[in-house]
C-alpha positions as CSV (number, residue, x, y, z in Angstrom):
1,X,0.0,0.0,0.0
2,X,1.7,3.4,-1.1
3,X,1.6,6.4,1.0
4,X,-1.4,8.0,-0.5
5,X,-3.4,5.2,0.2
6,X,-2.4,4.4,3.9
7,X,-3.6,8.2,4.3
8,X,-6.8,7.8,2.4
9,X,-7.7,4.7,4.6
10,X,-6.5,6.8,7.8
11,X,-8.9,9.4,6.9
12,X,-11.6,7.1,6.2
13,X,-11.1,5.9,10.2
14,X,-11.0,9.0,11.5
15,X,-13.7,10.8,13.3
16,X,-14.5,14.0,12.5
17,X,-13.2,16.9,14.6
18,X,-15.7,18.6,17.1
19,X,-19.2,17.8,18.5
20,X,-21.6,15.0,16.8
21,X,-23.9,15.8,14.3
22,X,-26.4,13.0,15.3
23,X,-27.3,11.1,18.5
24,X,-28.7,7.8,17.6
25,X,-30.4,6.3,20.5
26,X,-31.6,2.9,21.5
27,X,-33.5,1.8,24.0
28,X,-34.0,-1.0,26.6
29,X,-33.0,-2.1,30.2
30,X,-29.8,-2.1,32.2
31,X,-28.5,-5.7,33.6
32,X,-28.5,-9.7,32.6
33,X,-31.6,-10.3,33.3
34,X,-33.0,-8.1,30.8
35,X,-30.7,-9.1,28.0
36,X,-32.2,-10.4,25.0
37,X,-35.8,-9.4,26.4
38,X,-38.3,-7.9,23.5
39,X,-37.9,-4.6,25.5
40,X,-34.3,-4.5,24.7
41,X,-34.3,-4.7,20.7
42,X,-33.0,-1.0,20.6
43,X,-30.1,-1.9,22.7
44,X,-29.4,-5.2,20.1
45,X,-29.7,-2.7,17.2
46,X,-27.5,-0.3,18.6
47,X,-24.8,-3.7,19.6
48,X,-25.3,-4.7,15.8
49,X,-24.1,-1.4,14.4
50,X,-21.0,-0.7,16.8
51,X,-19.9,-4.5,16.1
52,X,-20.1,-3.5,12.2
53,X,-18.1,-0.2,12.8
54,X,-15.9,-2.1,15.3
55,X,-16.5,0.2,18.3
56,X,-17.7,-0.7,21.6
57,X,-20.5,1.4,23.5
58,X,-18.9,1.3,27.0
59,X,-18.7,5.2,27.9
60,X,-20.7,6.1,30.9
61,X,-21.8,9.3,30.3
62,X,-25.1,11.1,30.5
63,X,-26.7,8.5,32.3
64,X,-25.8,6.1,29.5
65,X,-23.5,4.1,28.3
66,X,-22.2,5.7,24.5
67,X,-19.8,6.1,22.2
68,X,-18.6,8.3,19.0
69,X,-18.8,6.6,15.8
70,X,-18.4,7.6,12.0
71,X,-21.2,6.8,9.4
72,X,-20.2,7.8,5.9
73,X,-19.5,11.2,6.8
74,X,-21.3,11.5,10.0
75,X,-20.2,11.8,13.2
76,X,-22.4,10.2,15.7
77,X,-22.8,9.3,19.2
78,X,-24.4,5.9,19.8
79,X,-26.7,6.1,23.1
80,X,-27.8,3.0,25.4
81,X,-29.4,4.7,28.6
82,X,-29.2,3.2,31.4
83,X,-31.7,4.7,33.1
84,X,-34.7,1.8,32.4
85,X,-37.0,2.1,30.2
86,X,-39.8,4.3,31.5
87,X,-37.0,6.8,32.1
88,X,-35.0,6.9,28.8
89,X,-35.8,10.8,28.1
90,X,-33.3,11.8,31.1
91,X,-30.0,10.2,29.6
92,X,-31.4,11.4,25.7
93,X,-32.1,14.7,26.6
94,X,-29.0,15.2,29.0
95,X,-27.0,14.4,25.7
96,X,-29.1,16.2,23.5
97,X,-28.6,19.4,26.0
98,X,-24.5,18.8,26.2
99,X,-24.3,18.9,22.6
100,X,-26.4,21.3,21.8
101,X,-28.2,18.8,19.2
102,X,-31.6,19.7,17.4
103,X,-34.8,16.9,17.3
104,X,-34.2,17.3,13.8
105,X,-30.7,15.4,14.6
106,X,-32.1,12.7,16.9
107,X,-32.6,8.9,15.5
108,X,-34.3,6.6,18.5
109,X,-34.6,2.8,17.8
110,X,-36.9,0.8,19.7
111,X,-39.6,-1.9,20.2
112,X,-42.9,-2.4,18.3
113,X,-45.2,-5.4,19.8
114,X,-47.6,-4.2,16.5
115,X,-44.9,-5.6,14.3
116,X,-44.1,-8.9,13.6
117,X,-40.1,-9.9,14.9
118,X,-38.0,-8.9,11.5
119,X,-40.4,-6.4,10.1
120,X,-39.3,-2.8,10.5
121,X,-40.9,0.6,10.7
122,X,-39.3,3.9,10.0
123,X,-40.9,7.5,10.5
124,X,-40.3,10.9,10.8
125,X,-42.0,12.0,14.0
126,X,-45.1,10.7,15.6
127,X,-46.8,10.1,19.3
128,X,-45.6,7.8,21.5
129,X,-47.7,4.8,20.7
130,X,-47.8,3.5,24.2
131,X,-44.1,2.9,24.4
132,X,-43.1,4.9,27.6
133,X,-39.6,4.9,26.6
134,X,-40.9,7.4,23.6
135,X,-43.3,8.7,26.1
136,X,-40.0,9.9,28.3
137,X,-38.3,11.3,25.5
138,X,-41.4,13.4,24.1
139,X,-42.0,14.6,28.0
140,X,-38.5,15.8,29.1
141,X,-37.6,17.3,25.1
142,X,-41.0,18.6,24.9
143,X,-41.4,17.5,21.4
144,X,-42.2,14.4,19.3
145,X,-40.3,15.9,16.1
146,X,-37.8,13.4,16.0
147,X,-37.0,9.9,13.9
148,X,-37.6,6.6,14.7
149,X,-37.0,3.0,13.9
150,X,-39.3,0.6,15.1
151,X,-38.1,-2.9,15.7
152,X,-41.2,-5.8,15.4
153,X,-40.9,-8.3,18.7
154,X,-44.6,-9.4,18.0
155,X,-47.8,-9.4,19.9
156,X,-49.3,-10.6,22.8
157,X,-50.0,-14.4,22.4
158,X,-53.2,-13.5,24.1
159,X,-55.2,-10.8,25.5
160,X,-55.4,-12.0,29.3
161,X,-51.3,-12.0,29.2
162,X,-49.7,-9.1,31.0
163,X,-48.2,-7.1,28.5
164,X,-44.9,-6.4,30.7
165,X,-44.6,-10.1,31.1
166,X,-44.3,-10.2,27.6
167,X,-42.0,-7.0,26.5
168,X,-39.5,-8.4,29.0
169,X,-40.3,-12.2,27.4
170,X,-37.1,-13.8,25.3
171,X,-37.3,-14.5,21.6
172,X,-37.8,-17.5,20.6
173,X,-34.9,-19.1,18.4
174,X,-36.7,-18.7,15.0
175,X,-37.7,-14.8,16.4
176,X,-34.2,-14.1,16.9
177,X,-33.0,-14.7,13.9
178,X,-36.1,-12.4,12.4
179,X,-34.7,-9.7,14.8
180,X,-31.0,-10.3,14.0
181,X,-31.9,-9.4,10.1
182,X,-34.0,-6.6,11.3
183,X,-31.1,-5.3,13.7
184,X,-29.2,-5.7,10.1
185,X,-31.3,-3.6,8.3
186,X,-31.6,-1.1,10.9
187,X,-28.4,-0.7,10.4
188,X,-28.4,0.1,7.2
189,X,-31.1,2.4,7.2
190,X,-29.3,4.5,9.9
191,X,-26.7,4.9,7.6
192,X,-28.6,6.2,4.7
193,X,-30.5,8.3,7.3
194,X,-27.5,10.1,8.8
195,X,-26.6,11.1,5.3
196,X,-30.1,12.6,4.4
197,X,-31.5,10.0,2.9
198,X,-34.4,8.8,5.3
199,X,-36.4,8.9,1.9
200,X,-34.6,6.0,0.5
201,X,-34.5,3.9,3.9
202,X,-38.0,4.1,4.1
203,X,-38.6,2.8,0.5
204,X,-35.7,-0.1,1.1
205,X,-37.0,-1.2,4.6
206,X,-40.4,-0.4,5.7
């Protein structure tokens, strides 16, 4: 490799100088027992894209645990909060507060028991839906004009079962795989959505 190229690829791994341009959160619960829960698909989503950029989200900070990452040209900061759920707004608006970030630069990745595990939902804005993760963040950033992807972990077998028995449920094998190639393609769609292009991930991967 000549010496234009080792600087190319050093430049390619480099992070851009100064303060993120996006804070890309996901959400879910702090501790092994809530590992690999249906609650916790934004947290597996957020573990699926720092394995593929080869960082590790192990910063606390902001009541979170983070870390900065480079997505084509964006810097980011990748946000787990460790706050549980119900509270996820204080560690997402802390960091939104630091850096001086806009909604308009605020991705959030989370659960969806409306969608099947493996299907995907992206939007622009919208209520909380009865996720009180969302319902945190709207509250303490007084403002639902943000992103989201929404990550299927399937509904209720039946009515009668207690619907926090089942967010905090495991997958099933054949589920996890469906959420494994969702976490994949949330992935990708955060990349093409840091760049501007949330157009284009919603055609590819709602």
């Amino acid at each position: 490799m000549g010496i234009m190229e080792i600087f190319a690829q050093l430049e390619k791994n480099s992070t851009p100088a100064g303060k993120p341009r996006w804070l890309i959160a996901g959400l879910g619960n702090p501790g092994m027992v809530y590992e690999h829960t249906r609650h916790n698909a934004g947290f597996m989503a957020l573990d699926a894209l720092a394995a593929q950029e080869h960082v590790k989200i192990d910063r606390m900070k902001f009541r979170g645990l983070c870390t900065d990452v480079t997505l084509g040209t964006q810097r980011c900061l990748l946000l787990k909060p460790q706050t549980y759920m119900n509270n996820s707004g204080e560690s997402v608006a802390a960091a939104m507060q630091f850096y001086k970030l806009t909604p308009a630069q605020l991705i959030v990745v989370f659960d969806d028991i409306s969608l099947d595990p493996g299907r995907l939902r992206i939007r622009r804005k919208g209520s909380d839906g009865g996720h009180n993760g969302i319902k945190s963040i709207i509250a303490l950033t007084g403002t639902e004009e943000f992103a989201r992807i929404k990550l299927g972990v399937g509904k209720k077998p039946h009515k009668e079962m207690d619907l926090a028995d089942w967010v905090l449920s495991k997958f099933r094998e054949e589920e996890q795989k469906a959420l494994d190639e969702a976490c994949s393609n949330a992935c990708a769609a955060l990349k093409l959505m840091v760049e501007g292009k949330t157009t284009e991930a919603m055609n590819l991967y709602n």
